[in-house]
C-alpha positions in Angstrom: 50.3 15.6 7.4 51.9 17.7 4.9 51.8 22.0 5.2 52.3 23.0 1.5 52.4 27.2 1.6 53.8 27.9 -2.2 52.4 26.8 -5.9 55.5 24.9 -6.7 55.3 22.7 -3.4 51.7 22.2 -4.3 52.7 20.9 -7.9 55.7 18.9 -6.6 53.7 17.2 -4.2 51.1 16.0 -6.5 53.2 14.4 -8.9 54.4 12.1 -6.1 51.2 10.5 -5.9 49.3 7.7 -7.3 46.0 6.9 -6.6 42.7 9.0 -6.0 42.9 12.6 -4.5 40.3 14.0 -2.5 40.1 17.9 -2.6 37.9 19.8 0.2 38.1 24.1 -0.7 37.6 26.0 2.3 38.3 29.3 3.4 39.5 28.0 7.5 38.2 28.7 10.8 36.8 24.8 10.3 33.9 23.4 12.2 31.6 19.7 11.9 30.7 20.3 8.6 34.2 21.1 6.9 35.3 17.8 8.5 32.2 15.7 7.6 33.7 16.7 4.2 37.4 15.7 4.9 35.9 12.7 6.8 34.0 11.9 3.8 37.2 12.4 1.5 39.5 9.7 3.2 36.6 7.2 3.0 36.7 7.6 -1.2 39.6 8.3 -2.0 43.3 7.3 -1.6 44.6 11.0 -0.7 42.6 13.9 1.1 44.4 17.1 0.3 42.6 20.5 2.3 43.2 24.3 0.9 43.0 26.8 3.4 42.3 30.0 1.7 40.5 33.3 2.6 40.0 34.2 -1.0 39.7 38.4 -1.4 38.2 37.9 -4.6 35.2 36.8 -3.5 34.9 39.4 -1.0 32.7 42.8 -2.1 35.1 46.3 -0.7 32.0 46.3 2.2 32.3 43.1 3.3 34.5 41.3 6.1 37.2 40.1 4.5 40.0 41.9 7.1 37.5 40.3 9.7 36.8 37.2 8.6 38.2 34.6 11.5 40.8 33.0 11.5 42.7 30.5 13.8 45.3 28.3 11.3 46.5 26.8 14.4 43.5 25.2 15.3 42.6 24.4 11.9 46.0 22.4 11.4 45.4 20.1 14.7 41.5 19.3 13.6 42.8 18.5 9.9 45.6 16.4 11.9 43.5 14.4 13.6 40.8 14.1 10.6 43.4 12.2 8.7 44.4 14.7 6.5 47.4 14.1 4.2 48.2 17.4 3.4 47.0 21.0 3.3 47.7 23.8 0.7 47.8 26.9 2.7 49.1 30.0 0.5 49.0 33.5 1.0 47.1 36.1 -1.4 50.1 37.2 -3.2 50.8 33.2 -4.2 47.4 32.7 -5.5 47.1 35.9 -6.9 51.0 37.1 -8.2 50.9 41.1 -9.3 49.7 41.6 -13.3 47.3 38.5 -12.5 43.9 40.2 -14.8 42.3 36.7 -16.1 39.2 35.5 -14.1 36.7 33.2 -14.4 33.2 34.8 -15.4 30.3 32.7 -14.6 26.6 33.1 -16.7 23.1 33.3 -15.8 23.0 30.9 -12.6 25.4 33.2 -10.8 23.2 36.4 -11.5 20.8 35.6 -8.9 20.6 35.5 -5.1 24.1 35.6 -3.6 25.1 36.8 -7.5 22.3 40.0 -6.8 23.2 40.7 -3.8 26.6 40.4 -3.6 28.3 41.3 -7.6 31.5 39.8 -8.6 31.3 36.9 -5.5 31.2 34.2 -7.9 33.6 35.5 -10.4 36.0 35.3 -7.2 35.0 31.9 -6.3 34.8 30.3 -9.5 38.1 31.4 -10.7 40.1 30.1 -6.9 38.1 26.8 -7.5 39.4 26.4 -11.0 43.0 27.2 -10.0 42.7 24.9 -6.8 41.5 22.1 -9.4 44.4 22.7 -12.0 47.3 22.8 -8.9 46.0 19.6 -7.1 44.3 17.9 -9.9 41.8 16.2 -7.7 39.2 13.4 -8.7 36.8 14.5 -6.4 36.0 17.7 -4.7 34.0 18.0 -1.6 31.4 21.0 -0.7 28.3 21.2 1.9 24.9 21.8 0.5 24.6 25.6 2.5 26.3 27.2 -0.1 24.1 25.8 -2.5 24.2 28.7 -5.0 28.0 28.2 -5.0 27.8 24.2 -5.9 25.7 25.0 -8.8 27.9 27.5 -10.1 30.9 25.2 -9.8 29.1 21.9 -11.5 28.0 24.4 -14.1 32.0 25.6 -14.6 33.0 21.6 -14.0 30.4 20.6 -17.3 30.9 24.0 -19.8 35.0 23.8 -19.4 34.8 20.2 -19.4 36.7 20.1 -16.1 37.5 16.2 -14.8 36.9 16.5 -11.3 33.6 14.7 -9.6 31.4 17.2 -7.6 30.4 15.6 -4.2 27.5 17.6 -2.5 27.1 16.9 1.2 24.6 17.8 3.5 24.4 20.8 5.4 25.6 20.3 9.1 23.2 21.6 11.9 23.7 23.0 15.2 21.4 21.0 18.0 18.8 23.5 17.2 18.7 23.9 13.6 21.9 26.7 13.1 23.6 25.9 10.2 27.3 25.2 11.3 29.3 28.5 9.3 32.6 30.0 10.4 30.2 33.6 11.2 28.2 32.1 13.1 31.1 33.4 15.6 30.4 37.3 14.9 26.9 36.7 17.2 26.2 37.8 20.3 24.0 35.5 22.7 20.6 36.9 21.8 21.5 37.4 17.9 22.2 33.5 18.4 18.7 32.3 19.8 17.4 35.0 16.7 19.6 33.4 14.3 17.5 29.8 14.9 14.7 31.9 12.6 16.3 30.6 9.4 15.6 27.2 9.8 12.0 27.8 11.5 11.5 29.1 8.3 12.8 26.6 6.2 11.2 24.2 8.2 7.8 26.7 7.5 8.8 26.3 4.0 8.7 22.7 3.6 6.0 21.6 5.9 4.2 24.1 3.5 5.1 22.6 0.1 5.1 18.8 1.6 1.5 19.5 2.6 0.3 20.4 -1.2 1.4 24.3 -1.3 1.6 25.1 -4.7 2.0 28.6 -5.0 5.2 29.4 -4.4 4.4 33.3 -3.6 2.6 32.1 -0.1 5.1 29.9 0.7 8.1 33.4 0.1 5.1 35.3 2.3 4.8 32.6 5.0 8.7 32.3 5.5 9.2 36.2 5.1 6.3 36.6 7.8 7.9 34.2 10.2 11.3 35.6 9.9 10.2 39.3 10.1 8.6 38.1 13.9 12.1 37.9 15.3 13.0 41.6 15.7 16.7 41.2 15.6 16.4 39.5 11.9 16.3 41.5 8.6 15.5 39.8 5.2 18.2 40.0 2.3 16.2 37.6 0.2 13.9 34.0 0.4 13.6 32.1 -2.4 11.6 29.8 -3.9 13.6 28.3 -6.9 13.7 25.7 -9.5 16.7 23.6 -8.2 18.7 23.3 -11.4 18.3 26.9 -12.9 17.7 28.8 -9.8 14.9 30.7 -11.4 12.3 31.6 -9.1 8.9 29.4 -9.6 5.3 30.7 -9.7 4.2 27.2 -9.4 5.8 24.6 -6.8 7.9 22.0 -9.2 10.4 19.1 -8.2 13.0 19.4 -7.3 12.9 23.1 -5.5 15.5 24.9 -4.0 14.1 27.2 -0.8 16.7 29.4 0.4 17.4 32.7 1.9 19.7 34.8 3.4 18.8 37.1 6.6 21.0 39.5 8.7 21.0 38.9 12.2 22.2 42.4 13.5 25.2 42.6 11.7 25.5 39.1 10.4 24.6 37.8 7.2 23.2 34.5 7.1 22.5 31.6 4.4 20.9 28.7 4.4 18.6 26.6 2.4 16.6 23.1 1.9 16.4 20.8 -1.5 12.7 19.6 -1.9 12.5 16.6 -4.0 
């Protein structure tokens, strides 16, 4: 497995191959579901190339970037022994050289939920997405279905700038109990942990509600909101009850629906989210 740290390695090792490459974004500190991804990679395609990047431009000035973990280490023996072929692992200044003042600015889909609550995210993410897709030139890229908001925003970018890369969406990976796997789930303490399971219970809530004819999407925000406010550890950022291709919240119940929410758990901020056909 190849370490590539610089642009120009990046670009020199891409021209040497032929065949399909397989690109899987992620910001480190890997668990289960970044290598379902990689895993998922080497079974489509004929190269599986891994970024490691903790990208500060999709990080608001109050949020964790400077804490955000990190164990490269680790990270390299897991891709190791996933089968990766090669990892582009570059610093901030590499990605982001001084006088760099060009971004990508995404529209209306980006303006809600994690858009709302946290400004200028998606601008950060869009734009290192776009310049991981024109240094590795993949066929296929690989994301998990929590960051649902952000897999939108990046098949909306892939379509409008008539990007040719193939956006491959796979399910979220679970803890035994429901946690969706995520890199903060390491900030909790025990008890935030056992409060943290709230966000699926709701989901869960959520679609045992519409499943069983709820059409008003209203009760099923109130249900979920009422559930997750029970667990006194949890605070409520947002839950949603969206139309799955717009994100626009729905009055009405329609296929397919996006349910998602994010809740703080002490000092941890959470995401998750279910697709309803």
């Amino acid at each position: 497995m190849k370490v590539l740290r610089s642009i120009g390695a990046i670009r020199d090792y891409r021209k040497q191959l032929a065949g399909s490459v397989g690109l899987v974004p992620t910001m480190g500190f890997l668990h289960e579901g970044h290598l379902s991804l990689v895993r998922r990679s080497k079974a489509e395609c004929e190269h599986t190339v891994v970024s490691i990047f903790v990208n500060p431009t999709q990080f608001g000035p109050d949020e964790d970037f400077g804490a955000y973990p990190r164990d490269t280490d680790l990270d390299l023996k897991l891709l190791e022994n996933s089968g990766a072929d090669a990892v582009f692992l570059p610093g901030a200044g590499e990605m982001y050289p001084p006088g760099t003042d060009i971004f990508v600015v995404p529209g209306k889909i980006a303006d809600r939920l994690e858009g709302s609550a946290r400004p200028g995210h998606f601008r950060g993410v869009a734009t290192v997405v776009l310049k991981l897709f024109n240094l590795i030139q993949p066929q296929r890229a690989y994301f998990g279905q929590k960051d649902a908001q952000q897999t939108a925003v990046i098949r909306k970018m892939v379509a409008d700038l008539d990007v040719p890369v193939e956006i491959k969406v796979l399910p979220t990976v679970r803890e035994s109990d429901g946690l969706a796997m995520s890199s903060r789930n390491t900030y909790l303490n025990p008890a935030e942990r056992s409060a943290a399971t709230v966000l699926y219970r709701s989901l869960k809530l959520a679609q045992e509600l519409i499943n069983g004819g709820e059409k008003d999407a209203e009760i099923v925000r109130q249900r979920m909101t009422e559930l997750i406010l029970a667990e006194p550890l949890a605070r409520v950022d947002y839950v949603s009850v969206a139309d799955a291709r717009s994100l626009e919240e729905l009055t009405f119940v329609t296929s397919p629906v996006l349910v998602s929410l994010a809740v703080r758990i002490g000092r941890t901020r959470l995401i998750d989210n279910v697709m309803l056909a």
